[in-house]
C-alpha positions, 0 to 999 in steps of 0.5 A: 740768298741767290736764286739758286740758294732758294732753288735748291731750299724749295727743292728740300722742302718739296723732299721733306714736306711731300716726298718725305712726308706722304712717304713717297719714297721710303727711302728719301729722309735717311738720305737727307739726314746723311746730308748726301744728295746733290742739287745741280741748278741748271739755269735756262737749259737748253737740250743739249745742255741739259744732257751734258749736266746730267752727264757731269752729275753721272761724273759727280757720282763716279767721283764721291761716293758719298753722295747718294744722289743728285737732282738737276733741277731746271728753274726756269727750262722745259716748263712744257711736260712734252718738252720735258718727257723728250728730254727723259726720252734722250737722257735715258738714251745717253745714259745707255750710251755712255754705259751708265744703264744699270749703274744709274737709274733715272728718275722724273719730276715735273710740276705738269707731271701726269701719268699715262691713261690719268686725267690732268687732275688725277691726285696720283700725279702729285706723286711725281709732281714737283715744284720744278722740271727735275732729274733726279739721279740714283745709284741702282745698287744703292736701290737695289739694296734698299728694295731688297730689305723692304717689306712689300716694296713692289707695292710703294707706287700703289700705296703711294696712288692710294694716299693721294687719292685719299688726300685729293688733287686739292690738298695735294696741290696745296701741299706741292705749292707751300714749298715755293712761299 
């Protein structure tokens, strides 16, 4: 197995075990039995490489529409939360740039992950925290849609926050971590 071969198998073991499990998002594991998410390894990126993967996984998505969505998952880059809050900043920007702002949405994960006005320990972080620096590309049609035909699906990130509390910052993190043995 390569490196990027246990990158991309703690990555789906982080969407099943975490993001599918705690039921994060409640649209994740038809997506994963269809077998159409993408995972891009972006190895020691820098900025301007890490925009140009995200724009080559826009052309993936343009090119199959097979494949739901597609997480650039950066292995050994932007391990700083600030580093990687600018880089989301700039690809947000490039995607309205390159015209892809309702057509793609943009979502984050990182292992730091921490949300505005929560402590570093807050368990509602591990909603977002991953196990690597991650983009994570969505079809916003397909998003649309799917919250369309969900029953309270204004309130999934507050359930999500109640659930990690309820768990603690310590199961969480037991959880989060046992994708990476």
């Amino acid at each position: 197995m390569t490196d990027k071969d246990k990158v991309i198998a703690r990555t789906k073991k982080w969407i099943t075990d975490v993001v599918i499990g705690c039921n994060f998002c409640p649209f994740a594991q038809k997506e994963m039995k269809k077998n159409s998410v993408h995972y891009y390894v972006a190895d020691n990126a820098n900025l301007k490489a890490a925009l140009e993967f995200l724009i080559k996984e826009c052309t993936r998505l343009d090119d199959d529409p097979a494949i739901e969505t597609s997480f650039i998952i950066f292995s050994n880059s932007f391990e700083k939360f600030t580093d990687y809050l600018h880089l989301v900043d700039i690809a947000e920007q490039l995607l309205k740039k390159e015209g892809y702002e309702g057509i793609y949405q943009l979502a984050s994960f990182h292992p730091l992950y921490q949300f505005a006005g929560t402590a570093i320990d807050d368990a509602s972080n591990y909603t977002n925290r991953s196990i690597y620096p991650m983009l994570h590309l969505l079809r916003e049609e397909s998003i649309e849609n799917a919250l369309a035909n969900f029953p309270d699906a204004d309130r999934i990130f507050e359930r999500n926050i109640n659930f990690a509390h309820s768990k603690g910052e310590v199961y969480m993190k037991l959880l989060r971590d046992a994708c990476i043995e």
